[in-house]
N, C-alpha and C positions, 0 to 999 in steps of 0.2 A: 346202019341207018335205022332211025326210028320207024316203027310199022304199028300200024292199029292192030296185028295180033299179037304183039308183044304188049303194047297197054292193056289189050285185053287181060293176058297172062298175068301182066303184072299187079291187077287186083286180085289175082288168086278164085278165079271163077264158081272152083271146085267149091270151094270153102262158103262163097256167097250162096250158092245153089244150096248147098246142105243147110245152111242158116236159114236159109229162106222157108223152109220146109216146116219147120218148130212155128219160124210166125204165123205162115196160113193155117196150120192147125191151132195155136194159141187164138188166133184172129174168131174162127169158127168155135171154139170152144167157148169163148169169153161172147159172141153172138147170142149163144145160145140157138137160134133157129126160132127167134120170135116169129121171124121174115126172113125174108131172102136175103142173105146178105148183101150191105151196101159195096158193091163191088167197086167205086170208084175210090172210097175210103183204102179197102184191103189194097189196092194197086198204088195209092200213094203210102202206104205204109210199108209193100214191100220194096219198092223203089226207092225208098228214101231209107229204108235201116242196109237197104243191096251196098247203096252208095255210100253208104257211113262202112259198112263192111269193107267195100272195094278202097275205101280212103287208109284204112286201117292196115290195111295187106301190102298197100303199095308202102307207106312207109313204114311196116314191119319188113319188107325185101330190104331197103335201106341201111335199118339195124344189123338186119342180121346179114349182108352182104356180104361181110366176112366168114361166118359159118358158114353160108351156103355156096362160101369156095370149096372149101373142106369135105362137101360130102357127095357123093354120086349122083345122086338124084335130084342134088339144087346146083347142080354146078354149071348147067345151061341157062339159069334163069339170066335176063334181063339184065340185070344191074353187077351179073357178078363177068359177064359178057363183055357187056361195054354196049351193049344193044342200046341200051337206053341211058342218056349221062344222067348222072345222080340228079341235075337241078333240075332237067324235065321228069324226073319219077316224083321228085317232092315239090314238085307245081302242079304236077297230076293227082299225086295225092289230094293236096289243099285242094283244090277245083271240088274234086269228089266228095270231098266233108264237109265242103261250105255248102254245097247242092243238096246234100242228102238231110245236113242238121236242118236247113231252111226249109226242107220239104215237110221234114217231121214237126217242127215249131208250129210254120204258119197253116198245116195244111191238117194234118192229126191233133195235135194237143202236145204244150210242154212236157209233160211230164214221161209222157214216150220220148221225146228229146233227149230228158233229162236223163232216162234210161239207157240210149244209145251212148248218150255221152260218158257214161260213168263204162260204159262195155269198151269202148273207145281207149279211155284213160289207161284201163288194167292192160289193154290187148300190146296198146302200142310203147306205153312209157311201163307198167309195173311189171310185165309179163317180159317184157323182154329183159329186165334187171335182176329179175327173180331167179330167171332157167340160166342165169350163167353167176350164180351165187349161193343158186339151194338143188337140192332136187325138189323142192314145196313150189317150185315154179309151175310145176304142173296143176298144180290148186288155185294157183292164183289165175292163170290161163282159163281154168274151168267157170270161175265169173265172168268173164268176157265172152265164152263159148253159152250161157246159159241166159244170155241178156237178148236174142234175139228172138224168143219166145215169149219172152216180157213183154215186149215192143208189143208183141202180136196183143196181148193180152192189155194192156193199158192201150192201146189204141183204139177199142172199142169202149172199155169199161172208165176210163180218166181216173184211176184209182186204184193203189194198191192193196188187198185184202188175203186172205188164204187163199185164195185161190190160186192168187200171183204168188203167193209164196212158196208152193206146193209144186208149181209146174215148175219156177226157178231151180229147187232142192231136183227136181226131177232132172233136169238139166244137168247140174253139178255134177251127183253121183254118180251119173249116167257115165259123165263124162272120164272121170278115171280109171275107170276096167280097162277103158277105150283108149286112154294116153298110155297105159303101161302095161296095154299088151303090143302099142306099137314101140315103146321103148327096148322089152324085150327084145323081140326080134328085130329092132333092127338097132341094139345095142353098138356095135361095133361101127357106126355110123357116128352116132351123139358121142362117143370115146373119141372118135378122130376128132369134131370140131371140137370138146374141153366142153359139150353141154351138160351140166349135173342132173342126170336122168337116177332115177331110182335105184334099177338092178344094178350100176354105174356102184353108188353109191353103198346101196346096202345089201347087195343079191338078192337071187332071183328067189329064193323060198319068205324074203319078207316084201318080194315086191307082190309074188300071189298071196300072201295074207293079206296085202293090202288089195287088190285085185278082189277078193273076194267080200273082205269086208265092206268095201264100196255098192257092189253088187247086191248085199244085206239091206242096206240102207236105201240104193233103191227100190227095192223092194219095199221094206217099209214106207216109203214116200207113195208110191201105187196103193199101198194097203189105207194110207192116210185120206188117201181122194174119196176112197170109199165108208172110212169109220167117220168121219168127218160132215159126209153127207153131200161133198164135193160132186162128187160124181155116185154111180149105183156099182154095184156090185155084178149085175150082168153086164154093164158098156164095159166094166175094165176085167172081166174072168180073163179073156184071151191073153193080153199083154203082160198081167198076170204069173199065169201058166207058162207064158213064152220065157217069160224070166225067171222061173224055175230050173226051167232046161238051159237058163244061161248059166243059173248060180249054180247045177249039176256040170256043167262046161269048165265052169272055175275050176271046183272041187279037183275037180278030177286031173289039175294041171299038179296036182302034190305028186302024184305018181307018175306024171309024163315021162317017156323016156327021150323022147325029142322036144323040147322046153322051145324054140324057135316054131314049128309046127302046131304045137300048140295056145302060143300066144298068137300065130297068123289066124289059128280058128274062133278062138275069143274076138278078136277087132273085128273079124267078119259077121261072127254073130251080136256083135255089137250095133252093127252097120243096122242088121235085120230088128233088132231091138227099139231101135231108134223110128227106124221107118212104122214099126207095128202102135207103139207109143202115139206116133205121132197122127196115125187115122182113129188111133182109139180115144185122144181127146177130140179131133173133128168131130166124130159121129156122137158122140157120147151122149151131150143134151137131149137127143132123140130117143137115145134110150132109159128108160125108166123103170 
């Protein structure tokens, strides 16, 4: 029988929560701290890219209903149960994207719309066609994972500029260390459902080349906020340096002798990377 914590579930809560994180800080950073921020604004902005998220998730369960028979850890979900019949998960969905785009339209600005929708497009229809025909699926995924910080940023500013462009690359890069250290380890999962993940495809010494070249590049996107004139060089030292000892973390996966342990410690410090990123754009305009 249907249950409100299975719909809850079936927007993938986890996912919405982490997204929502990138917007409040994108939301604050793009503020500036002229004022206090418009809090009724930031609360339909996150509410409405939540629901454009939670519309996504539920009919990404859909898609991928079949893989997530296949693997340990999706194999209780909802739709692959029979918890929830497929026509109520993509009536749930729709409900939740027509709410969330309507909120972003009339309430924020088109262009955050326009935003969520193009995050929408990749997450539900390109992303899911991508990871089971490339291992590049995970790049195309990392545009939809990097659009909810946009939202943040265009929801204030009605405009895209370097700015927006800066914190998106942020997102991206960020985002691959973080896919294909959870591919690594937990390889033998994405092998049972036939998903074309990286070390799957090309092994684990060109998946940490790639792991680490990502990691370069954000880095370089941090180093751009500040040559740039984006941000200062004191508000971003920290995040910085934290990613230093991220891309020392990578390195150092060339001579792992346990390659599962050390991709678990990469995605966790990825975790930490993200959360540090994301108060060091909040706070940033204050410092100068």
């Amino acid at each position: 029988m249907d249950t409100i914590k299975e719909y809850y579930t079936l927007a993938k809560p986890g996912i919405i929560y982490g997204n929502v994180i990138t917007t409040v800080a994108a939301f604050l950073f793009a503020w500036q701290w002229h004022s206090f921020p418009n809090i009724l604004l930031l609360l339909e902005t996150v509410i409405g890219i939540g629901l454009v998220i939670g519309s996504g998730c539920a009919f990404n369960n859909y898609t991928d209903r079949h893989i997530d028979a296949k693997m340990p850890r999706t194999q209780k979900r909802a739709l692959v149960t029979g918890a929830i019949s497929i026509r109520n998960a993509l009536i749930y969905g729709t409900i939740l994207g027509i709410l969330g785009f309507a909120l972003l339209f009339f309430f924020v600005n088109a262009l955050t719309a326009a935003a969520a929708a193009v995050g929408f497009i990749f997450y539900v229809v390109l992303y899911a066609l991508a990871k089971r025909a490339s291992y590049w699926g995970a790049v195309v995924g990392s545009v939809s994972g990097a659009v909810p910080i946009l939202v943040g940023y265009t929801a204030v500013t009605n405009r895209l500029d370097l700015a927006a462009l800066l914190l998106f690359l942020a997102l991206v890069t960020w985002q691959m260390p973080h896919f294909y250290a959870i591919a690594m380890y937990r390889l033998e999962e994405y092998s049972a459902a036939g998903i074309l993940v990286l070390p799957k495809v090309k092994g684990m010494r060109t998946t940490k080349l790639h792991i680490v070249g990502f990691m370069i590049a954000f880095l370089a996107v941090l180093i751009a906020f500040v040559v740039t004139g984006t941000a200062s060089a004191l508000s971003f030292a920290v995040v910085i340096l934290a990613t230093c000892w991220w891309l020392v973390q990578g390195v150092r996966g060339f001579t792992a002798s346990d390659e599962a342990s050390w991709a678990k410690k990469t995605f966790l410090f990825s975790l930490i990377i993200l959360l540090v990123f994301s108060a060091t754009i909040s706070i940033s305009p204050l410092i100068r």
